[in-house]
C-alpha positions in Angstrom: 0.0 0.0 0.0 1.2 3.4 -0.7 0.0 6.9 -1.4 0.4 6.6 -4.9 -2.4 6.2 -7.3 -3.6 2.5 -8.8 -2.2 4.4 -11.9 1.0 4.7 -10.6 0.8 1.2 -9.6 0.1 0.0 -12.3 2.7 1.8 -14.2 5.4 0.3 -11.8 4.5 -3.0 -12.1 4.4 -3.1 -16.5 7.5 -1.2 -16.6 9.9 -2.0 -13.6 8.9 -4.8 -10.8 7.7 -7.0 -13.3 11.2 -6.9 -14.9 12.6 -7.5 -11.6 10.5 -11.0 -10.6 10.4 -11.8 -14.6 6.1 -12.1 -13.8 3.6 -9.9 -12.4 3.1 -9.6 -8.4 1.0 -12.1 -7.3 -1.2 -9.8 -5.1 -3.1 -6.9 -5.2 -1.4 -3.1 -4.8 -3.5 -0.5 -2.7 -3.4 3.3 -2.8 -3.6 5.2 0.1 -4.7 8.3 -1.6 -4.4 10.9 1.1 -2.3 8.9 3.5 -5.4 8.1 5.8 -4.1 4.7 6.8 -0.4 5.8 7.0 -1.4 8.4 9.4 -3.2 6.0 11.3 -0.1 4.1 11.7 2.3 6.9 12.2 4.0 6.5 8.9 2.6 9.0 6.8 4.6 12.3 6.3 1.7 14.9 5.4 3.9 18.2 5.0 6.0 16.1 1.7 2.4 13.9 1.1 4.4 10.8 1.3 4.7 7.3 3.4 7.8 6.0 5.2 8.3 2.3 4.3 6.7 0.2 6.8 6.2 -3.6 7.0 3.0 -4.4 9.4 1.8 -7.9 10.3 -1.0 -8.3 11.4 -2.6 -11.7 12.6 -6.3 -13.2 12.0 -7.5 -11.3 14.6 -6.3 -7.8 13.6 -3.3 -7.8 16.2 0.0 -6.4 14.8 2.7 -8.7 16.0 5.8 -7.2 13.9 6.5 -3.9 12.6 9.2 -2.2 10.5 9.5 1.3 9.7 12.6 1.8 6.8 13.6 5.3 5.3 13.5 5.4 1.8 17.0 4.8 0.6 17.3 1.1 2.3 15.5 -1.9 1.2 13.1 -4.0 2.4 14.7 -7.7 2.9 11.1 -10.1 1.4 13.0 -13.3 2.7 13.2 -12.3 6.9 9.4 -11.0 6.2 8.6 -14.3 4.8 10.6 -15.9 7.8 8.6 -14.2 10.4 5.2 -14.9 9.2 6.3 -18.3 9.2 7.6 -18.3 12.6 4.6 -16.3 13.9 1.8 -19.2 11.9 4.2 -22.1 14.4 3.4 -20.3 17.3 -0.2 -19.7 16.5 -0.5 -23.1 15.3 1.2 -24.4 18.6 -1.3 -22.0 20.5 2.0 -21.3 22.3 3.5 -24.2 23.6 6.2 -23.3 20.8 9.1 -20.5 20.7 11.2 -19.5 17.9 15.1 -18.3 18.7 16.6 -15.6 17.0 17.5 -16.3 13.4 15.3 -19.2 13.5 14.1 -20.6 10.1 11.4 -23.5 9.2 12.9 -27.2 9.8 14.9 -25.9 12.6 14.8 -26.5 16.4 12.3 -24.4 18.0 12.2 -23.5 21.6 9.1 -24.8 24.3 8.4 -22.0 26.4 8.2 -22.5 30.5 9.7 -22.2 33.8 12.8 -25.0 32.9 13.6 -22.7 30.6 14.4 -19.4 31.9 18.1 -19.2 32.3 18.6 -22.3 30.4 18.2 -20.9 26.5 22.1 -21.2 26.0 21.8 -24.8 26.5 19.1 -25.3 24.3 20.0 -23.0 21.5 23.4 -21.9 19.9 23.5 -18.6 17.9 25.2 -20.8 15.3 22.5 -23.2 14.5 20.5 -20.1 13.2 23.2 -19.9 10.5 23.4 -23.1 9.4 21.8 -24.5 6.0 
């Protein structure tokens, strides 16, 4: 979603991020025309009529459980927003009996939240294993 037009994104798509993904995006673009759900979560600049880059997501029941707010010049990373909605569906699924460590990607070890484990992450969980392939 941003405050450009449907126009605009449409133009965008035919002439420069289709060239990038060789295909069209597989999911509807949305305009903000006026910034009215920027401002609503604080990322819409009204005085230059533009939207900081922001990454919001927001579970089934309309709870935001990650957020990212990037100025303009750095990019987005599509891979760690794909790894967090992942790791966010495991612990819904798991209805919380399952924790994910930092770094952590599907297949790997997750954590299983509780009193034993306070304190006792480092034994569970090595920063390297997050690296591994």
């Amino acid at each position: 979603m941003s405050v450009d037009s449907v126009f605009v994104h449409k133009m965008w798509n035919e002439h420069e991020l289709s060239k990038m993904v060789n295909k069209d995006i597989p999911f509807p673009m949305l305009s903000d025309g006026g910034g009215k759900i920027g401002t609503m979560y604080g990322i819409y600049d009204e005085a230059a009529g533009v939207e900081t880059r922001g990454r919001f997501l927001i579970d089934p029941d309309g709870i935001i459980q990650a957020f990212e707010v990037l100025t303009p010049p750095v990019g987005r990373n599509v891979s760690e927003t794909l790894r967090q909605i992942q790791a966010f569906q495991l612990v819904r699924e798991s209805k919380g009996s399952q924790a994910t460590p930092s770094g952590w990607k599907p297949g790997k070890k997750v954590l299983n939240p509780g009193p034993d484990l306070v304190g006792n992450v480092w034994k569970e969980w090595k920063v390297e294993e997050a690296f591994e392939d």
